[in-house]
N, C-alpha and C positions, 0 to 999 in steps of 0.2 A: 504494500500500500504506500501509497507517495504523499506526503505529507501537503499540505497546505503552503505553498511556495509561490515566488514571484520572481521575475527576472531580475538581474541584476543592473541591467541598464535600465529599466523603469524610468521613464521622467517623473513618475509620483512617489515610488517609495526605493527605489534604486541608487546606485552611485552614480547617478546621470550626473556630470556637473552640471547642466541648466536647469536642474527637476527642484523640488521642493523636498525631495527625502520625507516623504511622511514615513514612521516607523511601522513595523508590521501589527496586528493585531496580536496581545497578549496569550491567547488559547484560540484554539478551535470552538465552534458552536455558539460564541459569543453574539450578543443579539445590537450589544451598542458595542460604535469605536471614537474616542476621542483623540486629537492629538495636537499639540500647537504645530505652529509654521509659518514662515515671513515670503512674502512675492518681492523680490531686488529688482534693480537698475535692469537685470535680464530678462522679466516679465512684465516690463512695462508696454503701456499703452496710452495713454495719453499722460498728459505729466504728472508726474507723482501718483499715476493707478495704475491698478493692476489690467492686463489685457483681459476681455471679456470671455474670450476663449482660452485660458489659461483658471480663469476662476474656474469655467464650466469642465474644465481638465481636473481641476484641482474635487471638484465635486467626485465628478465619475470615477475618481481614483479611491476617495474617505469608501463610495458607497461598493466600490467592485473590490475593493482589500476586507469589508465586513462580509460582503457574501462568501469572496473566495474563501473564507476563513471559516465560514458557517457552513458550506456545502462547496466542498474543492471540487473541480473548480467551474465558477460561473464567470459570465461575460451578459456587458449591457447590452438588453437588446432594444430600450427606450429611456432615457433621460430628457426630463423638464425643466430647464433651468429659468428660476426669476429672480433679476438682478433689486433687489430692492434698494440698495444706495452704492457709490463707487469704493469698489475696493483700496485701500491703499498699498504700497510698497515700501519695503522697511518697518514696517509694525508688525507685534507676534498678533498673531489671529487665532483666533481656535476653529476646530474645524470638528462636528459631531453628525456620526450615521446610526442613523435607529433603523433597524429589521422591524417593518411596520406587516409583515404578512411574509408568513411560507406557504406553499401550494403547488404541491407535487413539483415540476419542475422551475415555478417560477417563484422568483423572489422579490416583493417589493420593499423598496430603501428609500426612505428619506435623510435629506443630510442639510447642513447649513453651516454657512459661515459667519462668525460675529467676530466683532472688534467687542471684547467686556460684555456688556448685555446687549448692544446696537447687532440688529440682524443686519446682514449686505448682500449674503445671496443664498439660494436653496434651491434644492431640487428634489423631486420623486423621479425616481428612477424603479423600471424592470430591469430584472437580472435573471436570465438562466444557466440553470446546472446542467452544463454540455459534459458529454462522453470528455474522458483525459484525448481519446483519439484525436482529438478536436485540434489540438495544440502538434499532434503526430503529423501531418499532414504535408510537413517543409520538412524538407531534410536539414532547415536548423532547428525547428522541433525534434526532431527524430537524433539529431547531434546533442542538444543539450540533456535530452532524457539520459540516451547513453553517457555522459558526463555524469549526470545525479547518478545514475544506479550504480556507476561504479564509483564514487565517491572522487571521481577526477578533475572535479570544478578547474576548470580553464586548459585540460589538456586535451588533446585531439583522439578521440574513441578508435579503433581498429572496424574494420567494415565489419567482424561480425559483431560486434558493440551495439549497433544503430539497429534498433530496431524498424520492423517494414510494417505496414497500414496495411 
């Protein structure tokens, strides 16, 4: 069984240098996720805010690191984003995703971001629980699995390593 996992270049929870690094969820099954985090000079959009698609990034990442954590692994298949004030750059923000319904394969999430108690943006988003085969389907899927199972993070698999779809 493969745990609950995320790529390592993530622009949300990853080493991307331009991502936000939000941290992973603390356990599996977990229904909320909180976590702070600042939008820089690298995420701007108009001056001193945050780009609008970069929040709405920042959303779909809080609410797809809750599901995948809740049901490994899910992917959005509908997000709602409403901007209710501008975001800033260089302030910590918090960022909260609530598991507001599970049902069979779908998951719905809310999330939002606040400066302190001031709401700036939210969304509901669907998530579904896809087959792992889902992510199999590239032969850099099918590279990086052979990496995890052999516990060779960053080295190169042998072709019978890679598993075939």
């Amino acid at each position: 069984m493969i745990p609950p996992h995320h790529d390592p270049a993530c622009w949300g929870c990853g080493d991307n240098p331009n991502g936000i690094r939000l941290p992973l969820p603390a356990a599996e099954g977990l229904t909320g996720y909180e976590a702070y985090f600042a939008f820089d000079e690298r995420h701007q959009g108009g001056p001193v805010i945050a780009h609008g698609g970069l929040v709405a990034s920042a959303l779909d990442e809080a609410v797809g690191l809750l599901a995948t954590w809740y049901a490994f692994p899910s992917v959005t298949a509908r997000i709602f984003v409403r901007y209710r004030k501008p975001v800033p750059i260089n302030t910590e923000l918090l960022i909260r995703a609530t598991l507001a319904e599970a049902r069979g394969r779908r998951l719905h999430v809310d999330a939002r971001i606040t400066d302190g108690d001031e709401p700036l943006a939210e969304c509901r988003a669907a998530l579904l629980h896809v087959p792992l085969e889902h992510f199999l389907q590239t032969p850099e899927g099918r590279s990086a699995a052979a990496r995890w199972r052999h516990g060779r993070a960053g080295q190169d698999p042998t072709p019978n390593d890679v598993p075939r779809v």
